[in-house]
N, C-alpha and C positions, 0 to 999 in steps of 0.2 A: 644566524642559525635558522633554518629551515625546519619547518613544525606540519603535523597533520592537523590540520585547523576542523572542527567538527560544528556544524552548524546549523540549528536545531531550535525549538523552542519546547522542549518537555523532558528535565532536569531527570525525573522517573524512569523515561525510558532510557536515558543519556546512560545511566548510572554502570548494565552490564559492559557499556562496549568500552567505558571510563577504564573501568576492571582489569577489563584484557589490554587495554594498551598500558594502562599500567605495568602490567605481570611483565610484558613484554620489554621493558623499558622504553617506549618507543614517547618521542616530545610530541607535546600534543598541546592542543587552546581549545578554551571554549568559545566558540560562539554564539551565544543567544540573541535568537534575529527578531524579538519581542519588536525590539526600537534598538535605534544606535545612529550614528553619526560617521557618515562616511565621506571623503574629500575624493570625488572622483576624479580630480586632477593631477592625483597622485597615485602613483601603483601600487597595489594592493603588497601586503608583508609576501616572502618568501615561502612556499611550501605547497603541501597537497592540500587539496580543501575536499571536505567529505558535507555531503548536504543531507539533513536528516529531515527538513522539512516536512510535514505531515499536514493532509488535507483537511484533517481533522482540529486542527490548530484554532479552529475561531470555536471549537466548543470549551479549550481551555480560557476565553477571554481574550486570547490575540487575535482578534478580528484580521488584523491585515500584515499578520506575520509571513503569510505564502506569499502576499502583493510588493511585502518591501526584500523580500527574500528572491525573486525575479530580478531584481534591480540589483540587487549585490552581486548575484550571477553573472547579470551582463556586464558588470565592471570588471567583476573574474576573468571572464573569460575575453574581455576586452583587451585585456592584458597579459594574454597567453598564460595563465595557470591554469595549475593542473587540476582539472576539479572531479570528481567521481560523481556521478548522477548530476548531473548541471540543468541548463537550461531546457533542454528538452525533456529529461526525466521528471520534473517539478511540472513541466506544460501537462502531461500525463498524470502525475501525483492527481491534480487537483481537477482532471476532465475526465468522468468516466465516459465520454460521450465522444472525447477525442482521442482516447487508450482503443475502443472499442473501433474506430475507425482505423488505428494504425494495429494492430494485432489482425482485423480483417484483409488489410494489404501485405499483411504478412503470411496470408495463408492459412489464420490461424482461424476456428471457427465459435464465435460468440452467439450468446442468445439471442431470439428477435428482442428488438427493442426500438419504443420510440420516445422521440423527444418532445416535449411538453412544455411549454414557457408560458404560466398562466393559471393557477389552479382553475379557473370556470373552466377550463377548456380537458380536464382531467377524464370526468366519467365519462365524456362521448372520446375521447380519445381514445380512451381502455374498451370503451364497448365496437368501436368500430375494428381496433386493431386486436382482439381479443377473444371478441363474441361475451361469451358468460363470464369468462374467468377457468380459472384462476390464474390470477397472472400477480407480478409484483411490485409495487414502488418505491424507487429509491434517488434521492437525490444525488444529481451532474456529481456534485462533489462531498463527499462524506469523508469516509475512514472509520475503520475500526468496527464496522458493519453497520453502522449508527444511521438510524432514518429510514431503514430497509423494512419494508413492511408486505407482509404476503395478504392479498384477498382473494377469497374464492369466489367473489362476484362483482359486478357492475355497483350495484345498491350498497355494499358492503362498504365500497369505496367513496362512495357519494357520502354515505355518514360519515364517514373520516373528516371527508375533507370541509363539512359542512359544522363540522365539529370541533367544543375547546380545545380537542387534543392534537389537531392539525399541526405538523412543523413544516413553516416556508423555508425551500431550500437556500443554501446562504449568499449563492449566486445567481437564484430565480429559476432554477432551471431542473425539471424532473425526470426523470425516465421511466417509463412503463416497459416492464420487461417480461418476456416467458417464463413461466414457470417451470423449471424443469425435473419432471420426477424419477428420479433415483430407483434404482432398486433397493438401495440401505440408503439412512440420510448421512450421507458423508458425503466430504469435499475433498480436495488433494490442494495442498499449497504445496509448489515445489521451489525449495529456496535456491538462489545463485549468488555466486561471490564472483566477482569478477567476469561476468559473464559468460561462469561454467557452474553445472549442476553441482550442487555439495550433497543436496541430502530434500525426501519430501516430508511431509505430515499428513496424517489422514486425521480429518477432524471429527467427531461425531458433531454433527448440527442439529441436531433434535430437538434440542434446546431455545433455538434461535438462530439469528445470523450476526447477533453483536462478537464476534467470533478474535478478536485481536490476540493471536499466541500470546502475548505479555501480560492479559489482564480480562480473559476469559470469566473469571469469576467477580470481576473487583467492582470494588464500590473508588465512584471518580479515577483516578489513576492509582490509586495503590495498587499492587499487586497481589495478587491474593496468595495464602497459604500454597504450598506445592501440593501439599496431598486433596488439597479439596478439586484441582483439575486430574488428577488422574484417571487417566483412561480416555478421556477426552481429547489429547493428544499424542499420536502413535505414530513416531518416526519410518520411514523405509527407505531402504537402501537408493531403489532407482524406479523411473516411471518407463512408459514407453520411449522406444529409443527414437522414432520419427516425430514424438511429438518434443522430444525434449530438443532436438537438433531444432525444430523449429522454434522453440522459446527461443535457443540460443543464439540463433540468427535476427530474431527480433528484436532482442536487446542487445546486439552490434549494430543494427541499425538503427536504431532511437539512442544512441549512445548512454546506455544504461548498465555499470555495473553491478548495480548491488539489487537485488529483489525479490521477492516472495510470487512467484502467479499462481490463483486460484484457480482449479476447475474442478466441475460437475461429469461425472459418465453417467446420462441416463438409461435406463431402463434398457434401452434396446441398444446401448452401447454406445452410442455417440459422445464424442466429449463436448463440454462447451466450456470455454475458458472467459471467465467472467469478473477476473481483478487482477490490476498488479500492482503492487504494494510497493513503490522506492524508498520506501521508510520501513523496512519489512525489519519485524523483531522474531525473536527465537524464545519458546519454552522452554523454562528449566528441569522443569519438573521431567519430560518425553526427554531432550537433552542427558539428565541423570541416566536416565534407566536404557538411555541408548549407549552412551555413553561417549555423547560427542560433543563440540563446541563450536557454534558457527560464530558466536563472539570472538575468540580465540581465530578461527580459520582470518575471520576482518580483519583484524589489528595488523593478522601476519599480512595481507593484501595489501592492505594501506600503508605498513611500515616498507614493503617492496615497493611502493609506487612513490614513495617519499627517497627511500634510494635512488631509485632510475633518473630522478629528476637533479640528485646532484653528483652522477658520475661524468 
């Protein structure tokens, strides 16, 4: 029997999509890519495999749950299954530095930003690519907005870094980025199932940028109350149509179906698209009051793409 195999390492966020393929009856396994035991000499079980990996996985204590989850992929797809975000989606999950290189050959326009391997080499990096500031830094690879830090200076920076509160990125590697100022602080995630628009959210970011729909207010991964994020998440129906045609070509090309991408319109109008999320979760609380379900739209996605593969 053939199963949507779902593989991931954060039980937390596992739990709504668990829900909906339940409701739906649809077979399903877990896989938790913490650790496990794989015989690559032998082909991998029957079914879809859906990859929930998340970049942010070594701040739960799986250090090299994204590294051993590449390798499972390529045994995946070594073996002609069918996987939903696979090996190129995971290269992206975990490289803001290589998303921002494939979204620019798409067309698509991101903030200035430069690469950094080295914290001594940070404050003259920011100051010569920068000038005074304000500009931001955030580490290659994060999640969940974790690491993202705004200075409005040169000096500002330099105490960070020089400082007990410094975090070294997990794979060495930092980015100094534009700051880009808003007219309101808001953001636009626009989410996709299958690599067509379902639906966006407009965020208030006021607050910060540790910004994950799932857990906006939470302490560790709990999730927090629905009413203490209210307001903070505001669904809409649709974004611009040439910018969403270009998402949608971007992730036909990176073979990516499932994802949330972030952008900023600043001030004078420009958009700059600044994340994509292949581990992209949904609010319940904006979800309620909109009255829609992108859990529910997946399951139905994934239960169609577990069909197709045994007609």
């Amino acid at each position: 029997m053939s199963n949507i195999h779902v593989i991931h390492e954060n039980a937390a966020w596992l739990a709504p999509l668990a829900s909906a393929l339940d409701r739906q009856a649809l077979a399903w396994r877990d896989w938790f890519l913490d650790r496990g035991v794989f015989d690559l000499s032998r082909p991998p079980p029957a079914g879809v495999f859906y990859n929930r990996m998340s970049a942010s996985s070594h701040t739960r204590n799986h250090r090299f749950a994204a590294e051993f989850t590449v390798s499972v992929l390529a045994w995946l797809e070594r073996y002609g299954r069918r996987v939903v975000n696979g090996s190129r989606a995971l290269d992206l999950e975990i490289s803001k530095a290589r998303q921002y290189a494939a979204l620019e050959a798409a067309g698509i326009r991101t903030p200035s930003t430069v690469l950094v391997a080295g914290k001594e080499l940070l404050v003259q990096a920011a100051r010569q690519g920068f000038g005074g500031g304000p500009f931001i830094l955030k580490p290659n690879r994060g999640g969940k907005g974790l690491g993202v830090r705004l200075f409005p200076s040169t000096d500002a920076l330099g105490d960070y870094v020089s400082g007990p509160d410094y975090e070294p990125p997990v794979d060495g590697v930092c980015l100094l980025q534009q700051y880009v100022r808003a007219a309101q602080p808001l953001i636009t995630r626009a989410e996709f199932i299958g690599g067509r628009f379902i639906y966006a959210v407009e965020v208030d970011a006021s607050d910060g940028f540790e910004l994950c729909p799932a857990d906006v207010c939470a302490v560790g991964d709990a999730v927090c109350p629905a009413g203490e994020a209210r307001g903070k998440f505001t669904i809409i129906d649709d974004i611009d149509a040439a910018l969403k045609r270009r998402y949608e070509r971007f992730l036909a090309a990176n073979d990516i179906g499932v994802a949330g991408i972030e952008f900023i319109t600043a001030a004078d109008g420009t958009i700059y698209t600044y994340d994509v999320n292949t581990n992209t979760n949904y609010n319940p609380d904006a979800e309620a009051r909109a009255g829609r379900s992108a859990m529910d739209e997946l399951a139905r996605y994934l239960g169609a793409e577990l069909n197709a593969i045994q007609v």
